[in-house]
N, C-alpha and C positions, 0 to 999 in steps of 0.2 A: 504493500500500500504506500503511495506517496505521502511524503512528509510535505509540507507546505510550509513554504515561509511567511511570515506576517504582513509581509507584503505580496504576498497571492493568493490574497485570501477569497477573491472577484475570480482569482482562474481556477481556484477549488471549485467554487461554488458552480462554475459553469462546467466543469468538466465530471464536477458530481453530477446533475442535470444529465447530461450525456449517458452516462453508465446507470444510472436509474431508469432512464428509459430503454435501453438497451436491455437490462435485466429483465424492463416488462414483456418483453419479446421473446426471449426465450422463456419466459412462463407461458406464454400466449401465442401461438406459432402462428395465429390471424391477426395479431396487430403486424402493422405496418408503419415505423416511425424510422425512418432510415433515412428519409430527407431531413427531418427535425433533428437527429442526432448528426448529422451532417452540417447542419446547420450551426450547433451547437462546438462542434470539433473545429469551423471557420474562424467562428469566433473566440473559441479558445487559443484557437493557433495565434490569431491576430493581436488579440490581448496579452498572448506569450513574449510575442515581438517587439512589443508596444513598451512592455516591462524592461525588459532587459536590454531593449536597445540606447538607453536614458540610463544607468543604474547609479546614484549614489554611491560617496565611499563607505558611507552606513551600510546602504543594500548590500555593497562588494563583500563588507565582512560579512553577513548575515548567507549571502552565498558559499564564502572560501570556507564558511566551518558547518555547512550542510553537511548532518551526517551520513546521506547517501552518497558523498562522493565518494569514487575512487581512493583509498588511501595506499601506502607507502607496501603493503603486502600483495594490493590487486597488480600495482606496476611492476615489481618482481617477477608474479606469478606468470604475467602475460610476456612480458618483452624480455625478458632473461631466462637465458637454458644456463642448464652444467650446477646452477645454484646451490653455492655448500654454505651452511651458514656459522658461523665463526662466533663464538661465545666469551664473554668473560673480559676482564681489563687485567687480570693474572694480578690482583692486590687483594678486590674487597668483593664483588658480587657480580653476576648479569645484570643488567640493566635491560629488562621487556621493551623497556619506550623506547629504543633504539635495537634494531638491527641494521645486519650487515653480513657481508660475504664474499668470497671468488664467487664468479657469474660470468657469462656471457654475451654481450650485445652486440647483436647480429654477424654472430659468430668472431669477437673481437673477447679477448681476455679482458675484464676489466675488475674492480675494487666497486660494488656497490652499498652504501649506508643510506640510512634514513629513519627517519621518525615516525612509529608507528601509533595510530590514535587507538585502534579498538574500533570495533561497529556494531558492540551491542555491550549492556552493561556491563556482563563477565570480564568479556576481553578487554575493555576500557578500562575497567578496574587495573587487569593485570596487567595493560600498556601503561597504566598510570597517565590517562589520555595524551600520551604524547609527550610527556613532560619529563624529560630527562634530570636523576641526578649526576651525583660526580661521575660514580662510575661509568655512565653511560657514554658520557665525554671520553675517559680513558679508555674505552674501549672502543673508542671514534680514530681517537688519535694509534691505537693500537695499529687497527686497520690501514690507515692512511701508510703507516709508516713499514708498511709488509707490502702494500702494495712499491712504495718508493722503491725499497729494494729491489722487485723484481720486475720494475717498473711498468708498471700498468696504472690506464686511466682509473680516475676514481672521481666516480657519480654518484653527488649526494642529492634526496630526496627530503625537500623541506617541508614538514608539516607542523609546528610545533606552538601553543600559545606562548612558550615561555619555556624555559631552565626550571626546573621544581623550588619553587621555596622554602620546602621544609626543616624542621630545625636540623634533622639528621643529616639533611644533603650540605646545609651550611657548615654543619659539625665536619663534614669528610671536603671539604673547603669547594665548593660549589665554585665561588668566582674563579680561583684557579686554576679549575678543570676548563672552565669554559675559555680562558685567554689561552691555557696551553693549546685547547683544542683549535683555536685561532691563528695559534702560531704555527700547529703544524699544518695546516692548511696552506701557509706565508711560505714553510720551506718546503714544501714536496717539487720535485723535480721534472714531476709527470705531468699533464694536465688534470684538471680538476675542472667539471661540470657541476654546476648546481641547479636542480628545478624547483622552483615553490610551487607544489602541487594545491596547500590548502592555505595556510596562513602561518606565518615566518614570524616569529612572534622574539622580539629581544634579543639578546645573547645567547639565545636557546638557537637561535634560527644562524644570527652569525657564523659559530664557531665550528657550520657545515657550510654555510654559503660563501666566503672567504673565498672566488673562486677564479677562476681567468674568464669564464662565464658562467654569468647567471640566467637564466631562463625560468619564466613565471608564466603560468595559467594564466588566461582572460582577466578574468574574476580572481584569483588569489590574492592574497596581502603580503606585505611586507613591513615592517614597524619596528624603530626600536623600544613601543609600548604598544600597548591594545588604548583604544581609544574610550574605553569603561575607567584603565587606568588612567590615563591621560585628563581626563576629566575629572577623576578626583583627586587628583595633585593638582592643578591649575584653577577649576573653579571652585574644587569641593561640593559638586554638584553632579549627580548622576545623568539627569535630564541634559546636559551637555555633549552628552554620549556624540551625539551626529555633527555637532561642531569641531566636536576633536577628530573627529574622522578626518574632517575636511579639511583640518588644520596639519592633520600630519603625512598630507600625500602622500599615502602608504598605497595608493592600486598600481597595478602594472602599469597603467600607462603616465601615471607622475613620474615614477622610478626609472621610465623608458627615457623623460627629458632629463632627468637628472645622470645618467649616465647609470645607476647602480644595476636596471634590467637591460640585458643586450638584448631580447628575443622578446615577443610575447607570444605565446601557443594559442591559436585558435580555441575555442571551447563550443559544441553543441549549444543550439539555442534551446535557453533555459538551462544553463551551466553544466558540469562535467556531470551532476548525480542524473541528468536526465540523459546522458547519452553514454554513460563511463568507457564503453570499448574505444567507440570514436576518441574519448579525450585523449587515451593511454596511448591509441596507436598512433595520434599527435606528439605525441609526448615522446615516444619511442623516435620517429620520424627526426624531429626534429635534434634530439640526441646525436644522432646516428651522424647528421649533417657537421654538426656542432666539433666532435669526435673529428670530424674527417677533416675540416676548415684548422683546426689546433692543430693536426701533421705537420699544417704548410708550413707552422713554427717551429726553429730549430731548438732543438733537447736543452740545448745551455741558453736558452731565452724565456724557458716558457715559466720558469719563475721571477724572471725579469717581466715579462708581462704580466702576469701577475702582480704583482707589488706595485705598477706603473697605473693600472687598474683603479685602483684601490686611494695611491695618492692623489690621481685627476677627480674622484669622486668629487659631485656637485658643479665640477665646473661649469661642463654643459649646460647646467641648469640658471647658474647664475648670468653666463655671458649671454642667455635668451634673454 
């Protein structure tokens, strides 16, 4: 069953209409309503369009944390063969909201990580929706740096609200997981892709997306806060929620003038959870290209581009 955002609350209601009459049809093999649900599926189609051809950076989040999207396990499952998955930061524990592994894209060796949410209570729970502690980091940086050695690309998948807050993550020193994990990002020798599949949330999101490119969904976010927080530091006011949206040009396509997004991925109309195969084999697609365009740079550059990257951040945006 479709989940509906609070802002489709008009295309619930007419594509409810639809399927109510529809059902009365196969109860009743002499009605005949196939023009008026026709009718009804135009009109939905066109108010789909209508929606999301406009969307807010409020809508945007409201979209990139739909919990029918695609997340960090579907993209594995579909666009990676060979997938071994690699456990552990060899100190203090796995970390669930984070995997990672040897993989293959489209038949190329590479180093795949990413941020797993969960898609239903259970697994939420056990991903800790996404929300990495220390370990999760170290076991990030583990990765990265196994890949260096044997030099393979490494493609991270960003889905994450945040770095975990909790006392215990702070206890096993959370900020210096996440800088380390920033830095090895800074020295890997290989290329390093990054996609914001959902919503790139803080330090959480950084310390994967560090990358020589970044690539973002339609619809996904990018932030160094969530705009819930941002609003209650700034005005102390919750109701500000959609002003800090707007103030922190966090959608793809702010980040595209700013220089921080190189790409932005096409997304099915009515976002990735209304079409997820399409989004992924976008996603894969565009990887693949991404991968092959980074060959053109030679081996002792591509952490020079890297870092080069990184320090032009904003320009673009400012000399507009």
């Amino acid at each position: 069953m479709t989940q509906y955002l609070d802002f489709e609350k008009p295309l619930a209601e007419i594509e409810g209409k639809a399927e109510e009459l529809r059902a009365m049809a196969r109860d009743n093999a002499e009605m005949d309503i196939e023009k008026e649900a026709a009718a009804l599926d135009k009109k939905s189609a066109d108010l789909l369009k209508s929606l999301y051809g406009n969307l807010t950076p409020w809508r945007k989040c409201q979209v990139a944390r739909h919990p029918e999207r695609p997340h960090c396990k579907d993209y594995i499952a579909a666009l990676f063969t060979d997938y071994t998955p690699l456990a552990g930061d060899r100190n203090f524990a796995d970390d669930h909201a984070i995997m990672g592994g040897l993989a293959r894209l489209d038949g190329r060796a590479v180093m795949v990580i990413g941020h797993e949410k969960g898609n239903d209570t259970k697994s939420r729970i056990e991903h800790n929706f996404g929300m990495a502690r220390p370990e999760g980091y170290r076991k990030a940086i583990r990765l990265m740096n196994m890949a260096n050695r044997f030099g393979l690309p490494v493609v991270t998948l960003v889905d994450t609200p945040g770095a975990y807050p909790g006392k215990g993550a702070e206890e096993r020193g959370q900020s210096e997981a996440i800088a380390r994990a920033t830095e090895a990002c800074l020295e890997l020798n290989v290329p390093l892709v990054s996609v914001v599949i959902g919503e790139g949330g803080s330090g959480g999101a950084v310390a994967f997306a560090t990358a020589n490119r970044v690539l973002m969904l339609e619809h996904s976010i990018y932030s160094v806060i969530s705009p819930e927080g941002c609003a209650s530091i700034l005005w102390k006011d919750a109701a500000k929620t959609q002003e800090a949206a707007a103030a922190l040009r966090l959608t793809a396509q702010n980040l595209k003038e700013l220089g921080v997004c190189d790409t932005i991925i096409a997304e099915p109309l009515g976002g990735a959870h209304r079409g997820a195969q399409t989004a992924i084999a976008a996603v894969g697609k565009a990887l693949t290209a991404t991968l092959k365009d980074l060959d053109k740079v030679a081996a002792d550059k591509i952490r020079l581009d890297r870092r080069k990257k990184y320090l032009d951040l904003g320009k673009k945006g400012l000399a507009a």
